[in-house]
MDAnalysis code that builds the backbone (N, CA, C; Angstrom):
import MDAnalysis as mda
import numpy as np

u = mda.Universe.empty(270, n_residues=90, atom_resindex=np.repeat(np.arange(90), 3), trajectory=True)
u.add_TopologyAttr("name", ["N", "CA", "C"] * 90)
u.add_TopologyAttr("resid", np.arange(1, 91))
u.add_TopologyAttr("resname", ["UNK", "UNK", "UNK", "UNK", "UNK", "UNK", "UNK", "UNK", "UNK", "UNK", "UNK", "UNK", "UNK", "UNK", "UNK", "UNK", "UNK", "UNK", "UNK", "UNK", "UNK", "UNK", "UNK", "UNK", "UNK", "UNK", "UNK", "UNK", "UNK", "UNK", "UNK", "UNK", "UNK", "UNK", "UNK", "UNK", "UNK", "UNK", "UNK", "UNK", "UNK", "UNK", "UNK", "UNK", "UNK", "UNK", "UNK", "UNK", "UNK", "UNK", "UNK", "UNK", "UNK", "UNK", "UNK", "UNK", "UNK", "UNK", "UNK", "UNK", "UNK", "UNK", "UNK", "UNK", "UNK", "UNK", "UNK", "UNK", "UNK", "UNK", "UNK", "UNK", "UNK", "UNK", "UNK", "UNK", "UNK", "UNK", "UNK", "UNK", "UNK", "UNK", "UNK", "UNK", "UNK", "UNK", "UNK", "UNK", "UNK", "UNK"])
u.atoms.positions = np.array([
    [91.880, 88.814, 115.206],
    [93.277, 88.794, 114.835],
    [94.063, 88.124, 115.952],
    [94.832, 87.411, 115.708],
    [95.375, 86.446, 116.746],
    [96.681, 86.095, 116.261],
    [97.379, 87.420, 116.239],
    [98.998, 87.298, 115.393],
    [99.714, 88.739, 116.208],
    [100.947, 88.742, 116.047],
    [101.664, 89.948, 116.117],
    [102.331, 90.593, 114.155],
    [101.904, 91.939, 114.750],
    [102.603, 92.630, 113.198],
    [104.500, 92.205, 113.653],
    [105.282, 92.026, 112.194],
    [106.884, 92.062, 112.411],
    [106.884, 93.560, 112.422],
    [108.226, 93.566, 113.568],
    [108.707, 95.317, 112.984],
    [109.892, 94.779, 113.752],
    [110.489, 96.186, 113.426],
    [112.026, 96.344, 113.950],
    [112.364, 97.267, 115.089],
    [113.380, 96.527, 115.976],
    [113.783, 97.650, 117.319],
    [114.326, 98.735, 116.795],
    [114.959, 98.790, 115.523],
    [115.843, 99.645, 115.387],
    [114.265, 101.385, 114.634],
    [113.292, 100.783, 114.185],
    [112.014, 101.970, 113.259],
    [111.657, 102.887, 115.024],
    [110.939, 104.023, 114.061],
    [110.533, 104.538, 115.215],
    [109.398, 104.570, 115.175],
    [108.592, 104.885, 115.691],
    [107.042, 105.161, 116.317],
    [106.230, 105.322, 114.824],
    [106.612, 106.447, 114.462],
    [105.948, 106.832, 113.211],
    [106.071, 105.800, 112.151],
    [107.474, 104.826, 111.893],
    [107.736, 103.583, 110.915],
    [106.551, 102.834, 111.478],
    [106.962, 102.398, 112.870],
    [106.123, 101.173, 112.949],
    [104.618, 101.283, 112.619],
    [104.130, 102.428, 113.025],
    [102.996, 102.712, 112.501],
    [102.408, 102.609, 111.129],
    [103.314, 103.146, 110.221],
    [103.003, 103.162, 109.212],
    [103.481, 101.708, 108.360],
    [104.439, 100.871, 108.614],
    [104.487, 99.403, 108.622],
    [103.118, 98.888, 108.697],
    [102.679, 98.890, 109.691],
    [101.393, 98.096, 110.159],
    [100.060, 98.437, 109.517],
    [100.450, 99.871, 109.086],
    [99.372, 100.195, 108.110],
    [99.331, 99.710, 106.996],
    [100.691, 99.237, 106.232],
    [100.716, 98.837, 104.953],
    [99.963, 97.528, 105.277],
    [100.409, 96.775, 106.683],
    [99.999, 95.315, 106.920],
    [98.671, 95.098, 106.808],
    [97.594, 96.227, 107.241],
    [96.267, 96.549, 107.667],
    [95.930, 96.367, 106.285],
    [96.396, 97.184, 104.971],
    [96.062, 97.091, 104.202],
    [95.847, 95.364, 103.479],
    [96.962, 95.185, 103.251],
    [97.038, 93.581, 102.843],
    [96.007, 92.835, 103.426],
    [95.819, 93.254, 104.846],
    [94.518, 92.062, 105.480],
    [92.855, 92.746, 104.678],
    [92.635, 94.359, 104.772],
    [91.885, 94.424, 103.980],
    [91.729, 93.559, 102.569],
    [92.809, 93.518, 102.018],
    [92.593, 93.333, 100.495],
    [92.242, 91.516, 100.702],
    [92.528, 91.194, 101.911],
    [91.596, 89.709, 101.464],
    [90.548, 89.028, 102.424],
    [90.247, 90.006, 103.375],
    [89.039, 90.134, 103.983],
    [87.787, 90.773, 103.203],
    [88.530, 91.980, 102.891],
    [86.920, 92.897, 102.281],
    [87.592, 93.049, 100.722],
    [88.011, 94.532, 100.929],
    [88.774, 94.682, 99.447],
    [89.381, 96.510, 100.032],
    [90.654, 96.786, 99.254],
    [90.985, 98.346, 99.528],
    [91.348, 99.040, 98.589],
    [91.423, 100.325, 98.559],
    [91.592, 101.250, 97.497],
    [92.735, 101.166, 96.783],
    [92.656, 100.370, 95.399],
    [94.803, 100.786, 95.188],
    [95.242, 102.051, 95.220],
    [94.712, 103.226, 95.242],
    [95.703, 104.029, 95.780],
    [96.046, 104.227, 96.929],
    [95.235, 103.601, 97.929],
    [95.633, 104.140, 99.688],
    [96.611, 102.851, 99.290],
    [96.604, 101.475, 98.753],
    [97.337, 100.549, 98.991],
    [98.866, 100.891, 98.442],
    [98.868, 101.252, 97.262],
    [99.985, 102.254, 96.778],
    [100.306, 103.148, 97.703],
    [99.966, 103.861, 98.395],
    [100.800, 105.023, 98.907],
    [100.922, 103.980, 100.435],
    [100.489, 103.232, 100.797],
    [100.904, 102.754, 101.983],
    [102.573, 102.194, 101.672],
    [102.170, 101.273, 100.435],
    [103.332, 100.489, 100.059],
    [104.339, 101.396, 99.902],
    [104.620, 102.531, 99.146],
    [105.362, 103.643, 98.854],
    [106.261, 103.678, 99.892],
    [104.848, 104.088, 101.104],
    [105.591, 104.184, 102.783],
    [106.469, 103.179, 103.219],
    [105.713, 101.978, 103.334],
    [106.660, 100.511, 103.931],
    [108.098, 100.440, 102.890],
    [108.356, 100.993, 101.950],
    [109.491, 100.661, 100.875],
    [110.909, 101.794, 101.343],
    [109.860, 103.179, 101.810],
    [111.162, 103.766, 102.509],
    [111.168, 103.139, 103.885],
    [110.524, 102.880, 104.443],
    [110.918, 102.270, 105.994],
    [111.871, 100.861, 105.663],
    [111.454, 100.433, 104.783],
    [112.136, 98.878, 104.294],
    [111.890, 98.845, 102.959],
    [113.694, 99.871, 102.427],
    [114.036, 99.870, 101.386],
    [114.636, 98.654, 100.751],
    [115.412, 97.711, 101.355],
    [116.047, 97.113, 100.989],
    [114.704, 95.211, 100.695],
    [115.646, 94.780, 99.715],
    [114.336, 93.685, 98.925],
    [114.938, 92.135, 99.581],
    [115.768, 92.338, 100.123],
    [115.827, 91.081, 101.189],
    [115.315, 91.305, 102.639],
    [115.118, 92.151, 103.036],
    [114.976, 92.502, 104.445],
    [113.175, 92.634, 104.379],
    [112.594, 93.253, 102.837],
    [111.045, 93.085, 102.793],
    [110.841, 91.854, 102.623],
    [111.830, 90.901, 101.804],
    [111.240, 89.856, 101.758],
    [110.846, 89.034, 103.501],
    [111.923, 89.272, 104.105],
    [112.142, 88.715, 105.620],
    [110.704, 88.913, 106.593],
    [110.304, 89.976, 106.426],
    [109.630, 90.947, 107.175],
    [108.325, 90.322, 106.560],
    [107.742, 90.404, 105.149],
    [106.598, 90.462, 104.512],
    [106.506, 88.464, 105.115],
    [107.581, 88.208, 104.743],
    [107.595, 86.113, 104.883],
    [106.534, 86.066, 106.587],
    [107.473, 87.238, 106.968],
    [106.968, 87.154, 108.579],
    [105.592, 86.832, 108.932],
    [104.921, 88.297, 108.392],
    [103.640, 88.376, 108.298],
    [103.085, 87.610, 107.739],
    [103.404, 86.813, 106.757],
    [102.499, 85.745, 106.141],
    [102.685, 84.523, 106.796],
    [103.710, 83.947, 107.274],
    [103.375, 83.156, 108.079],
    [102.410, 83.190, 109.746],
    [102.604, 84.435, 109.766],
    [101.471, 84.276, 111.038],
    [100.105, 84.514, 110.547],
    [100.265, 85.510, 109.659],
    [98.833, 85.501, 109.222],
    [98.088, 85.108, 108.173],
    [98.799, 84.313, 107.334],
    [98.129, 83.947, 105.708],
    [98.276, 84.457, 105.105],
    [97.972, 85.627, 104.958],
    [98.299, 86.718, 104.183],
    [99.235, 87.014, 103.144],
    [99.853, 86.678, 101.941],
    [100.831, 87.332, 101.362],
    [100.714, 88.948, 100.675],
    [101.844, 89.173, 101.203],
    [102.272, 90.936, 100.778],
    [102.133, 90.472, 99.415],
    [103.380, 89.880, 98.992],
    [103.818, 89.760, 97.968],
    [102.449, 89.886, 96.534],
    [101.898, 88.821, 96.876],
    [100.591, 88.645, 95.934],
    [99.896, 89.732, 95.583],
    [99.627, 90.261, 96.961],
    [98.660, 91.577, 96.635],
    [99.137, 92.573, 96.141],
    [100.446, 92.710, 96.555],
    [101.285, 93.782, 95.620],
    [101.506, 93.519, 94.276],
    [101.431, 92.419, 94.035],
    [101.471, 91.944, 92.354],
    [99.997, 91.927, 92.126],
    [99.535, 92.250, 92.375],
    [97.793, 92.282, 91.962],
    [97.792, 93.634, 91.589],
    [98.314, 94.268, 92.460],
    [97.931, 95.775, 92.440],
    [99.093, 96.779, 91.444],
    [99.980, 96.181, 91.028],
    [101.051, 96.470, 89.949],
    [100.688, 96.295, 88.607],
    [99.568, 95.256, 88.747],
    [99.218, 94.244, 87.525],
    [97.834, 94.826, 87.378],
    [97.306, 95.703, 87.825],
    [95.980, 95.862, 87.778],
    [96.023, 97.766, 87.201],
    [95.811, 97.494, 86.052],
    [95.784, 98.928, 85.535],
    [94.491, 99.699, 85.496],
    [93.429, 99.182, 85.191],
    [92.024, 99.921, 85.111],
    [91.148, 99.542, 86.156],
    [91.648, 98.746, 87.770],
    [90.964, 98.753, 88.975],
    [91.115, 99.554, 89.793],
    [90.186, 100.055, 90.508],
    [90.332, 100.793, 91.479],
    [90.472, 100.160, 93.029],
    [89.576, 99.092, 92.999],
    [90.208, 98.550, 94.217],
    [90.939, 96.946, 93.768],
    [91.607, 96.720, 95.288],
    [92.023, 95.222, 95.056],
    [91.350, 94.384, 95.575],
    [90.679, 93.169, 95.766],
    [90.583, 92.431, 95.859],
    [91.269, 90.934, 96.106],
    [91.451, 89.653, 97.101],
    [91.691, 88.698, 96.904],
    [90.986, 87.976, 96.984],
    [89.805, 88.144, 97.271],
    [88.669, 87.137, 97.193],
    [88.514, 86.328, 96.042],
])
């Protein structure tokens, strides 16, 4: 890994943590593959830390430009995916 996670000065310890977990997840889902429900309840988490849908967009843009990665996608995979258990981007 050869990137920094985005977060904010203003989250605390426990946000940022759990931010980076949602992030962890996303890199699972297109490295290996992860559970949609841990990916769901991560996302759940990152939505109260960053309720607002311009400020995820800001944040998620972040992470994908350093790391490839889009939030966005995988979260529409995993919205869109009714009878999987895990996600996949492979």
């Amino acid at each position: 890994m050869e990137y920094q996670y985005p977060f904010s000065i203003d989250w605390t310890t426990e946000e940022v943590i759990d931010v980076i977990a949602f992030f962890e997840a996303i890199e699972h889902a297109y490295e290996k593959k992860v559970k949609k429900e841990d990916l769901m309840a991560r996302y759940r988490r990152f939505k109260e830390v960053v309720p607002s849908k311009s400020e995820e967009k800001k944040i998620c843009g972040e992470f994908e430009q350093s790391s490839g990665y889009s939030s966005y996608h995988v979260v529409k995979k995993m919205k869109e995916s009714d009878e999987q258990e895990w996600i996949s981007m492979k």
